[in-house]
C-alpha positions in Angstrom: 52.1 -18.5 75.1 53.6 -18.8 78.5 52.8 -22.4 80.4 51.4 -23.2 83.7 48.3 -22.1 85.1 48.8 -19.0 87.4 46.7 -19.2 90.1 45.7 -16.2 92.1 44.1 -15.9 95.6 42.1 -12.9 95.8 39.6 -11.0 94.1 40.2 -7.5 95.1 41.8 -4.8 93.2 45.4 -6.2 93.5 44.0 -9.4 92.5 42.6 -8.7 89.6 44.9 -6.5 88.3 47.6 -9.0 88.8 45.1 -11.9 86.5 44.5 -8.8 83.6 48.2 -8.2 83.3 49.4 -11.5 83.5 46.7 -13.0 80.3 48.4 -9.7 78.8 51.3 -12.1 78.8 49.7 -15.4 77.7 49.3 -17.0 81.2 46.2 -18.7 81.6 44.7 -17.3 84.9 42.4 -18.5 87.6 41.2 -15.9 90.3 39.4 -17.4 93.6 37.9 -15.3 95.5 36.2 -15.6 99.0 33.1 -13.6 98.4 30.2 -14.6 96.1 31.0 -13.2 92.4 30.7 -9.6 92.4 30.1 -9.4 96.0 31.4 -6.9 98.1 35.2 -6.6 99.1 37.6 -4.2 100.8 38.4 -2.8 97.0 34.5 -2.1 96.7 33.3 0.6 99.4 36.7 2.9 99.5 37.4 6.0 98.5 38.4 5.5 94.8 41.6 8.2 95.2 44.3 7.5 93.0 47.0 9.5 95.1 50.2 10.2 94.2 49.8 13.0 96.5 50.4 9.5 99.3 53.9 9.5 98.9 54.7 9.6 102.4 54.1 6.4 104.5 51.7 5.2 107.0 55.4 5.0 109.4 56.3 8.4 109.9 57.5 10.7 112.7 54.7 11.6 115.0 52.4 8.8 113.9 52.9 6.5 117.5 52.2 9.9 119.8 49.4 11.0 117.6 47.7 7.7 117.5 48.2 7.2 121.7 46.4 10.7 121.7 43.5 9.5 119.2 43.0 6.2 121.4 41.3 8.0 124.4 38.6 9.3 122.2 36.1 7.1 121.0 35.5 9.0 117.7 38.9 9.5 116.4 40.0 8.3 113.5 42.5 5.8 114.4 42.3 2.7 117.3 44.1 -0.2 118.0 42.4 -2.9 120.4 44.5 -4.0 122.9 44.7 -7.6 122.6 47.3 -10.3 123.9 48.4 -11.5 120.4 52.2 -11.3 119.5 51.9 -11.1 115.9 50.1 -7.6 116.9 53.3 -6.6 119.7 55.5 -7.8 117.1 53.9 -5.2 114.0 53.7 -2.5 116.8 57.5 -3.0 117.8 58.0 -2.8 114.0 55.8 0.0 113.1 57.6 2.2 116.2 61.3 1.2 115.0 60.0 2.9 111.4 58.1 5.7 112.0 61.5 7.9 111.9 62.5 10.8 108.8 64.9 8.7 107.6 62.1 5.7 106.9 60.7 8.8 104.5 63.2 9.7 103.2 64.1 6.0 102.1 60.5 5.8 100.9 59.3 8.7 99.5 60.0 8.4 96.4 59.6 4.8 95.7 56.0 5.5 96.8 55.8 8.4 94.1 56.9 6.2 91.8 54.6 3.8 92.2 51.7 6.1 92.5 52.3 7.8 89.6 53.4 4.8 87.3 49.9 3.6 88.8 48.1 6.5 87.5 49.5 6.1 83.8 48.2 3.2 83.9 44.9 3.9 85.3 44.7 6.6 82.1 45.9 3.5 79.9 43.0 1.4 81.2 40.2 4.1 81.3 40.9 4.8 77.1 40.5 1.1 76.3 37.0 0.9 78.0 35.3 3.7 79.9 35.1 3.2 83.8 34.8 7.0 84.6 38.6 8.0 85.3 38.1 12.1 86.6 41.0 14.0 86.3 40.8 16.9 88.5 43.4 16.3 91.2 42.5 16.8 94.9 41.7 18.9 98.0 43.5 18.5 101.3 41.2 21.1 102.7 42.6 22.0 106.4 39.6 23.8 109.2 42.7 25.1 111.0 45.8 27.6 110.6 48.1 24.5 112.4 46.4 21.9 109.9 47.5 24.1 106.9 50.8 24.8 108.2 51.4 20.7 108.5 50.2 20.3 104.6 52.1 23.2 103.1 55.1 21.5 104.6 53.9 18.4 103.0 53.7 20.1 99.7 56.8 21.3 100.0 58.2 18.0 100.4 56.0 17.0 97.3 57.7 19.6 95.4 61.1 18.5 96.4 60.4 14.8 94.6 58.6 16.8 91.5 55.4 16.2 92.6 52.5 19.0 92.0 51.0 21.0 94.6 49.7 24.2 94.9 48.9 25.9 98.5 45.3 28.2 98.5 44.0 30.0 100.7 39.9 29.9 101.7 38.9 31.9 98.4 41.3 29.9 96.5 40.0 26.6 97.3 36.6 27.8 96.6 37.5 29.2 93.4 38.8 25.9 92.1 35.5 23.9 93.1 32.6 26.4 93.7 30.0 23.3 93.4 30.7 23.0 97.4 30.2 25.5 100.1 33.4 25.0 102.4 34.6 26.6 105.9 38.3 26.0 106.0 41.0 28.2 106.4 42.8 27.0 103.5 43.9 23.7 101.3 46.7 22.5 99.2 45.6 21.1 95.9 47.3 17.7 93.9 46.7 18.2 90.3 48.2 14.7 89.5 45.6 12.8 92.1 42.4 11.3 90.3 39.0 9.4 91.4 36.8 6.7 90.5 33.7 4.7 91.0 35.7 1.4 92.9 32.6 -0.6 91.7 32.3 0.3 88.0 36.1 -0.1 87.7 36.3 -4.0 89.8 33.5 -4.3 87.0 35.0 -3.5 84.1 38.3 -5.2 85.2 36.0 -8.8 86.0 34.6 -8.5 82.4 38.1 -7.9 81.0 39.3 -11.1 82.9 36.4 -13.3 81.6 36.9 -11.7 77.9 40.6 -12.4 77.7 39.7 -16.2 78.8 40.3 -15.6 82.4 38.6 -18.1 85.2 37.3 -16.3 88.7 36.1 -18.7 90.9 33.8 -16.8 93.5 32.6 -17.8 96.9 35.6 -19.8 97.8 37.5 -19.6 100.7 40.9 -20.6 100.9 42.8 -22.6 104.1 46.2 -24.0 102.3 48.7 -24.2 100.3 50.1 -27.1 99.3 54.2 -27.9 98.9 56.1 -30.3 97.1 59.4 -30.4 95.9 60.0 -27.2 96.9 57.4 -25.5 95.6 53.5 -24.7 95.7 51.5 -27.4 93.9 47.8 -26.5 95.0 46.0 -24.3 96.9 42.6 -26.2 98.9 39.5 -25.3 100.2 37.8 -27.8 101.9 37.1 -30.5 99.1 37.9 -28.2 96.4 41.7 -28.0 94.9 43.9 -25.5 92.5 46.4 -27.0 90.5 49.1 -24.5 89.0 52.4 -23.4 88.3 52.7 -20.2 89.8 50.8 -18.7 92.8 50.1 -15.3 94.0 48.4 -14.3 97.0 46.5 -11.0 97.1 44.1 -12.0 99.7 44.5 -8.7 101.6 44.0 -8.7 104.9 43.9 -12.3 105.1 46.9 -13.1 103.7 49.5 -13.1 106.4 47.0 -16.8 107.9 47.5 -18.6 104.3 51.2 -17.2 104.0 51.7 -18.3 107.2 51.1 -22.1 106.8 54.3 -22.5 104.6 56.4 -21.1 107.2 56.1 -16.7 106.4 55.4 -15.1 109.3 54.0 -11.6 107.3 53.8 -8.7 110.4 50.2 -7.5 108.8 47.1 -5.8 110.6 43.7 -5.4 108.9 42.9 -1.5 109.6 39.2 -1.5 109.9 37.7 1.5 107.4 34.0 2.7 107.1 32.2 4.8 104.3 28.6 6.2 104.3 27.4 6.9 100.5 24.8 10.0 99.8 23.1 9.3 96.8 21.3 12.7 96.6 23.8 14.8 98.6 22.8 18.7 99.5 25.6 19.8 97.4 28.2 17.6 95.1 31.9 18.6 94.9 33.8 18.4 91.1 37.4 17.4 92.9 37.5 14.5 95.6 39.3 15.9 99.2 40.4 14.6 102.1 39.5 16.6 105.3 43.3 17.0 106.9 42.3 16.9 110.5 39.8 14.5 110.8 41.2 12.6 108.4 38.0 12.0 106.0 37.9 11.7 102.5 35.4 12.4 100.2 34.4 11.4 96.5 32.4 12.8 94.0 30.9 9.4 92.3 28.8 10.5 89.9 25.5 12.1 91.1 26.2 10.6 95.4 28.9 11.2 97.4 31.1 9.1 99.8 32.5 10.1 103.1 34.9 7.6 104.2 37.5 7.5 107.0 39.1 5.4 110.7 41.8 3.1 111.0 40.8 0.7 113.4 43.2 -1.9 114.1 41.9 -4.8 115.8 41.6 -8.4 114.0 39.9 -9.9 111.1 36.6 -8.1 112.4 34.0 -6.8 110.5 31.5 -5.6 112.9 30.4 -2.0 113.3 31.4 0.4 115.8 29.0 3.0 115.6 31.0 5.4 117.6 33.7 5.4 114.6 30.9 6.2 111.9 29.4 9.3 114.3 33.0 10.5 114.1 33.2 10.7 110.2 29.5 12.1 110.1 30.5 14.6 112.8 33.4 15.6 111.1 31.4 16.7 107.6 29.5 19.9 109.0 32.8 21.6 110.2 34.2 21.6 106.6 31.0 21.4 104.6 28.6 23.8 106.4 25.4 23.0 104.0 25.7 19.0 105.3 23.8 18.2 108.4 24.0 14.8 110.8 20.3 14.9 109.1 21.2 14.0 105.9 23.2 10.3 107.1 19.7 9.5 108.7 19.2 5.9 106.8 22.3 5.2 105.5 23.8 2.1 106.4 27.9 2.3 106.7 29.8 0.2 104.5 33.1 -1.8 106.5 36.1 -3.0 105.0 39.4 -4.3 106.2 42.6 -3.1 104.8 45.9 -5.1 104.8 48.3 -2.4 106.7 52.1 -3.3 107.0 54.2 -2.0 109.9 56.6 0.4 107.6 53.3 1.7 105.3 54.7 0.0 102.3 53.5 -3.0 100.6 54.5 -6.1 100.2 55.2 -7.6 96.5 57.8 -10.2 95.4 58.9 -13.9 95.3 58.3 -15.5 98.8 61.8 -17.0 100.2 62.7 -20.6 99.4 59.5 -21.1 97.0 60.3 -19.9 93.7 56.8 -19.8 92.6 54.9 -18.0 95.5 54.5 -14.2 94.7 52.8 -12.1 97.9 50.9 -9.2 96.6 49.6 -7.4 99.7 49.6 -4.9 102.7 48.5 -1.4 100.6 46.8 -0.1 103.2 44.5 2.7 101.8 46.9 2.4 98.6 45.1 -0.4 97.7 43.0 0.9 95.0 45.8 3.8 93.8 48.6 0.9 93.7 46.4 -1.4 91.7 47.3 -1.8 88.2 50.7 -1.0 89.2 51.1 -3.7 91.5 49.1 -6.2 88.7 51.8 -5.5 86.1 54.9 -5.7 88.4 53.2 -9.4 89.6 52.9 -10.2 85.7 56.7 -8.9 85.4 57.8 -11.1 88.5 55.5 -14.4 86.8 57.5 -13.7 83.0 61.3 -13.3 84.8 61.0 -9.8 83.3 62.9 -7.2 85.2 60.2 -4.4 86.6 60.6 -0.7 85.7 62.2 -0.3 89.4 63.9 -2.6 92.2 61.4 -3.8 94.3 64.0 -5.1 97.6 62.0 -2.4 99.6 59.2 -4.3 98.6 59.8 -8.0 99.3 57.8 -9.8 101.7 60.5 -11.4 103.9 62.1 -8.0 104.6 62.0 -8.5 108.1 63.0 -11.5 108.6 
């Protein structure tokens, strides 16, 4: 039995992940979580793509002079709103500096090996207790000739790194699901991707938690952590206080304020996502797809389906631009002919905030000169793919076990 309470901040997929794989290794665990228990979180409303199809990063050659082009329409899937605030200037500046080949080429394969370690373990989980793992891979299904140019060099690239991919044509890609009527000139298909229900999974890991002897502590918001000696002795929220002896925070996009008040100074934006859910949809597709122009995924989740999509960068802000949800509804005729602006009449968009690091990798390791602070953080819309991955290399971290790969590229003070 290993000593010391571990105390984690965050109740999210990373979070929890990180408490189930730690009481795997004795630790007695406490989770606290902002929201009330079982309430809604950024790990609840996404997609539910596993994806290790997402092996290149966020940072990537043509990202800044597509995303300047997307700002001028109030639709698109990405924004950032312009705001006098240096920790944004400062992520920008960073963001720019790594969105070169060589920042892929140094990635690439870290991120496939994270994904796919990620899905063993997602395989691992689902045969202990049933959470609906599906197994079919996914659809980048592209409307244009360009579009399927840029993802069959993309799959070429997957190839390269012994990833699966396979590039179809129209009749192709409706051969493989014929449960949805498409108009798209073509798709490449990930065999190795998977999808979920996000909610019956946080479920099944919450009951695991509580099971193994696990504590979550629900409706509790955070605002310090306390030093002495050297070291994290307590984490407080207004008269309430954590005792432990390690610390993780996996508080998502919140998580560069509480790191910041022992002296980290994270460079982390919370990229605003929405997703609209049909639960009786004209048609339902077998394989979850992502619709490579207007950047929209979509996920079979039992009998409804989820559209979600947008990037909005702008501050710990969860109201709802309505503009950004007509774009993702707008979007769902062009590939899937038999849908109809019609059939969103009445459904009320779900909004999440995701923790997005300038170099599109996340941030996991020991924070610098306090030996028992782990950051768990900035996955982006990895979040929910890089979960039980990240939750065992946290566990590895907390028992001085070496993980299965170096995680430098991962550390949180990597830029200083």
């Amino acid at each position: 039995m290993n000593s010391g309470r571990v105390i984690i901040v965050g109740g999210g997929v990373i979070g929890l992940c990180t408490a189930y794989y730690a009481l795997k290794r004795g630790f007695p665990v406490t989770v606290i979580e902002r929201e009330s228990a079982g309430g809604d979180n950024c790990s609840l409303g996404n997609a539910g793509m596993i994806v290790p199809s997402h092996f290149i990063p966020l940072a990537a050659p043509g990202m800044m002079a597509k995303g300047l082009r997307w700002m001028l329409n109030p639709e698109s899937p990405f924004f950032v709103r312009p705001r006098l605030d240096p920790a944004l200037a400062r992520w920008g500046w960073l963001f720019y500096r790594h969105s070169t080949e060589r920042h892929v080429e140094a990635s690439r394969e870290l991120l496939r090996d994270l994904n796919l370690e990620s899905r063993r373990l997602f395989a691992e989980l689902d045969a202990e207790e049933d959470f609906g793992l599906v197994r079919r891979g996914l659809l980048m299904l592209c409307k244009t000739a360009k579009g399927l140019a840029e993802e069959v060099e993309v799959a070429e690239a997957a190839q390269q790194i012994g990833l699966k991919a396979k590039v179809l044509d129209a009749a192709g890609a409706a051969a493989l699901d014929p449960a949805i009527t498409m108009d798209v000139a073509g798709a490449v298909w990930f065999p190795q991707d998977c999808h979920l229900d996000p909610m019956r999974f946080m479920a099944s890991m919450r009951s695991r938690i509580l099971a193994a002897g696990g504590k979550i502590e629900s409706g509790v918001t955070i605002d310090r952590l306390e030093t002495g000696n050297g070291k994290i002795i307590a984490v407080s929220a207004g008269g309430r206080r954590f005792e432990g002896g390690k610390f993780v925070i996996a508080g998502g996009s919140w998580s560069a304020g509480l790191l910041g008040t022992v002296g980290l100074k994270l460079p982390l934006q919370a990229g605003k996502g929405y997703s609209l859910t049909l639960p009786t949809p004209p048609e339902l597709p077998r394989l979850c797809s992502i619709f490579a122009e207007a950047k929209v995924a979509i996920t079979p989740m039992g009998s409804a389906l989820r559209f979600g999509g947008t990037m909005e960068v702008g501050g710990l802000d969860l109201t709802i631009n309505p503009a950004r949800v007509h774009g993702i509804i707008k979007s769902v005729h062009d590939y899937f002919p038999r849908f109809s602006e019609r059939d969103f009449e009445g459904i009320a968009p779900w909004v999440g905030l995701r923790p997005v690091s300038p170099d599109g990798v996340p941030y996991l390791g020991q924070v610098d000169g306090l030996p028992n602070l782990i950051a768990a953080t900035g996955h982006a819309m990895m979040g929910l793919s890089l979960g039980p991955v990240s939750g065992r290399l946290v566990a590895d971290l907390l028992a001085g076990d070496t993980p299965f790969r170096p995680l430098d590229a991962l550390a949180p003070g990597r830029f200083g």
